[in-house]
C-alpha positions as CSV (number, residue, x, y, z in Angstrom):
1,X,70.3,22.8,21.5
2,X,68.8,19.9,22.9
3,X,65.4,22.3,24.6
4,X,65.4,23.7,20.7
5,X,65.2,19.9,19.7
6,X,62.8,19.4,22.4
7,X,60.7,21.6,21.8
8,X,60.4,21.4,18.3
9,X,59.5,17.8,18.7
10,X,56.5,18.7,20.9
11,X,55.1,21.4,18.2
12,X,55.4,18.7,15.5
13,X,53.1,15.7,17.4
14,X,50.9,17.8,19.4
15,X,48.9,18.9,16.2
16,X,48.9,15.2,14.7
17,X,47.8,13.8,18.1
18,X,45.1,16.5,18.5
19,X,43.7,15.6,14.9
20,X,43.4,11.8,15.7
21,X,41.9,11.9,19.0
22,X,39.1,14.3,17.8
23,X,38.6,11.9,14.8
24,X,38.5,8.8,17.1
25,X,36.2,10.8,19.1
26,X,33.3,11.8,16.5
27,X,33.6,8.7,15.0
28,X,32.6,9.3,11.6
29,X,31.8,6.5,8.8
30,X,32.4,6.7,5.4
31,X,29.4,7.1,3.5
32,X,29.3,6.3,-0.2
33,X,27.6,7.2,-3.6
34,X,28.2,3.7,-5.2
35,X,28.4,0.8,-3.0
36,X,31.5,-0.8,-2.8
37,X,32.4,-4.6,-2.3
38,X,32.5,-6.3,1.5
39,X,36.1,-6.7,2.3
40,X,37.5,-10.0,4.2
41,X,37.3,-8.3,7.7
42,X,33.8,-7.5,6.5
43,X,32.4,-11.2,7.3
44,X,29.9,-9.7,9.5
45,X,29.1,-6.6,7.2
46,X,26.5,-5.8,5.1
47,X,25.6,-3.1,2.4
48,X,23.5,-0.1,4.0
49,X,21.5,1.7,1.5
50,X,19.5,4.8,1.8
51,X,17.5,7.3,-0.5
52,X,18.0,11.0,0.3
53,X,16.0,14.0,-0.5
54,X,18.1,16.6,2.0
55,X,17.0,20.4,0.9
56,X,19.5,21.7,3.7
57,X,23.1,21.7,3.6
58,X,24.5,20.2,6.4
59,X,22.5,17.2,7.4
60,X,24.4,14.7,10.1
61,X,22.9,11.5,11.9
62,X,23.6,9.9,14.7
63,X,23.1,5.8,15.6
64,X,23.9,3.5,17.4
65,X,23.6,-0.7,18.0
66,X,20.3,-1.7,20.2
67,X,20.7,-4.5,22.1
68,X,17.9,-6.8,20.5
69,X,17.2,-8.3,24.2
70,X,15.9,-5.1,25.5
71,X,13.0,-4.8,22.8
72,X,10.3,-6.5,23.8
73,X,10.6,-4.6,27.2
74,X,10.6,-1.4,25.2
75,X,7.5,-1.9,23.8
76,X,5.8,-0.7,26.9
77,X,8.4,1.1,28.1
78,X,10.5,3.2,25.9
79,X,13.0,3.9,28.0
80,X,14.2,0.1,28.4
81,X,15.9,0.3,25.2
82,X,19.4,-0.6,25.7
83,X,22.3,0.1,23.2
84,X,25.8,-1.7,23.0
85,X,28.3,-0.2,24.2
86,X,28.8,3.4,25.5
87,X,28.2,7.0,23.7
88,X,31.9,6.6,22.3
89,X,30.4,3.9,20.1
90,X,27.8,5.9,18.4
91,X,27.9,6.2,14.4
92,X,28.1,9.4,12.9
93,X,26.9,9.5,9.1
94,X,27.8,12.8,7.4
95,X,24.7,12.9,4.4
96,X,25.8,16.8,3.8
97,X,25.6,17.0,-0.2
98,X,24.3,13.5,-0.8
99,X,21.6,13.6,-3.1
100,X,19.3,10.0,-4.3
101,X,21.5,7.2,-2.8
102,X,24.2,6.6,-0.4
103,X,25.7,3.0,0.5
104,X,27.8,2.3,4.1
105,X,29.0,-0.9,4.9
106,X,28.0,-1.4,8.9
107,X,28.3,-5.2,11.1
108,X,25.3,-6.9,10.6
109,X,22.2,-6.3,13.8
110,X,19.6,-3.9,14.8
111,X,20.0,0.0,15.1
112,X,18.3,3.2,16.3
113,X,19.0,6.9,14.5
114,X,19.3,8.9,18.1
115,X,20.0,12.3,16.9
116,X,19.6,14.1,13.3
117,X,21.5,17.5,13.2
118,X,20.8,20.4,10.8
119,X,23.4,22.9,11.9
120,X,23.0,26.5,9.7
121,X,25.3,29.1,10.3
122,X,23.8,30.1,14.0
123,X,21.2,27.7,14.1
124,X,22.8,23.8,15.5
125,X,19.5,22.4,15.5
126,X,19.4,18.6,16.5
127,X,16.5,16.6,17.2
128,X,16.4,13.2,19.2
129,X,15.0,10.4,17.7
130,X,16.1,7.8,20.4
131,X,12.6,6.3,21.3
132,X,11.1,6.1,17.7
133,X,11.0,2.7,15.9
134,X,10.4,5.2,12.6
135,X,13.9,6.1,13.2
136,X,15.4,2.4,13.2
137,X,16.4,-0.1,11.1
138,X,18.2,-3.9,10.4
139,X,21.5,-4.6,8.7
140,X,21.7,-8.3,7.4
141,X,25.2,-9.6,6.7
142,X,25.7,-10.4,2.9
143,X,22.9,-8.2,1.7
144,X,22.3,-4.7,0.0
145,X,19.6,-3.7,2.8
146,X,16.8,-0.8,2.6
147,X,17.1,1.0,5.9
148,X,15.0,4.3,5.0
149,X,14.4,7.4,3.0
150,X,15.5,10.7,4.4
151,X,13.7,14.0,3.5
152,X,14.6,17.1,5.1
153,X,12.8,20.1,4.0
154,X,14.4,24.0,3.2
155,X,11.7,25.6,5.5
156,X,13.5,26.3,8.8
157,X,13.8,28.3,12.0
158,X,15.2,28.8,14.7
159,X,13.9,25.8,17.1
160,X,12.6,23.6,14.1
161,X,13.4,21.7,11.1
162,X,10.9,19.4,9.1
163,X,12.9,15.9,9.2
164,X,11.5,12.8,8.7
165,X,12.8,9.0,8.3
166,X,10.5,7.3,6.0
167,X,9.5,3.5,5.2
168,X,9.6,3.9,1.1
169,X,10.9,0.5,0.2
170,X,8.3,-0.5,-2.3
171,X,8.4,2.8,-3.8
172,X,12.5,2.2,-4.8
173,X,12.7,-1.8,-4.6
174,X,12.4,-1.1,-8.8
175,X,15.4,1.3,-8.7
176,X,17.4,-1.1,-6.6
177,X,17.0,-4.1,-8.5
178,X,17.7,-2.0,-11.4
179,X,20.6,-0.8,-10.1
180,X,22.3,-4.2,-8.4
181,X,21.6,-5.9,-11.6
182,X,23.6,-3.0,-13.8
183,X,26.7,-3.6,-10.6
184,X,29.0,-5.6,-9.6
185,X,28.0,-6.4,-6.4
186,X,26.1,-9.7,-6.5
187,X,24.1,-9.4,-2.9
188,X,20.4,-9.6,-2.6
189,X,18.2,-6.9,-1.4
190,X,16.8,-7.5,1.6
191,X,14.3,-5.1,3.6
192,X,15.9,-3.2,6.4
193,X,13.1,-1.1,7.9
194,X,13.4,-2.0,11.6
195,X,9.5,-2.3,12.5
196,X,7.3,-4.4,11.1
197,X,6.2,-3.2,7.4
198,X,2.7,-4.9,6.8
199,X,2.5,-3.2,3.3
200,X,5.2,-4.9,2.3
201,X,4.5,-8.3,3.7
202,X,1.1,-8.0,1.4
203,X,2.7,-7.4,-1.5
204,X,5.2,-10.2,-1.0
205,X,2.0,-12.6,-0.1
206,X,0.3,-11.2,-3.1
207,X,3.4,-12.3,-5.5
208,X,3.5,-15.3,-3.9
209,X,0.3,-16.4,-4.9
């Protein structure tokens, strides 16, 4: 009686503790159509926003924290980018079905987009996108922040994908005003691109004059 016991003891966690490990393990955050309020363990947080224009099914990407120190070094040498923290701590988004906006609340600091996947049925394409300040962008704590449209197009094969992470702030800074005034969430916007946008800046000077 007690191996019966036993053993049905062991069927009954094994599944549970397989499920949680292989969550912990892709490390999936929760990505959102409406924003939703900074909690009180969220001191450091700030709203992530991001237009979408995905023309494939499945579209997953991958980022992780760059350790601001290592940039200037990067400039002229890309591979002197450092990241905090191991592999483990990479960010998985899951943009699959998204369509025009999605809001996740990340800790404030700089990030890179490493890998975009388009899996289709026998096709797991992935690209890497570790060494491209295109694919990179700044969360400020306290703010609704721009970090970048994503476009991925329906014209595939087998070894490529046409994916790209675009700088289109000034194109939607109308829809997000429009859209944090009609909320409830009473953060400013503030530009998240991670490279320097001198469009922007111009217009900026050009309403400050």
């Amino acid at each position: 009686m007690k191996r019966i016991t036993l053993l049905f003891a062991l069927i009954t966690f094994l599944p549970a503790t397989s499920f949680y490990t292989f969550a912990k393990d892709e490390n999936f955050w929760t990505v959102r159509d409406i924003p939703l309020l900074l909690t009180e363990k969220q001191k450091t947080f700030g709203i992530a926003v991001a237009f979408v224009d995905l023309e494939q099914s499945n579209v997953v990407i991958t980022l992780r924290k760059i350790n601001e120190r290592s940039i200037k070094n990067s400039v002229v040498d890309s591979e002197a980018l450092q990241f905090i923290g191991g592999k483990s701590d990479s960010i998985k988004l899951d943009f699959s079905g998204r369509t025009n906006m999605v809001f996740i609340n990340l800790p404030e600091g700089l990030y890179q987009i490493t890998q975009v996947d388009v899996p289709h049925f026998d096709l797991p394409y992935k690209i890497s996108t570790d060494n491209s300040d295109a694919w990179r962008f700044n969360i400020q704590r306290d703010r609704i922040n721009y970090i970048g449209t994503m476009k991925v197009s329906a014209i595939r094969s087998k070894n490529t994908v046409d994916t790209v992470w675009l700088n289109q702030f000034a194109t939607h800074l109308d829809t997000l005003q429009t859209f944090v005034t009609e909320s409830v969430i009473p953060l400013q916007i503030a530009h998240g691109a991670g490279y320097r946008d001198p469009f922007f800046a111009a217009l900026e000077g050009g309403k400050n004059e």
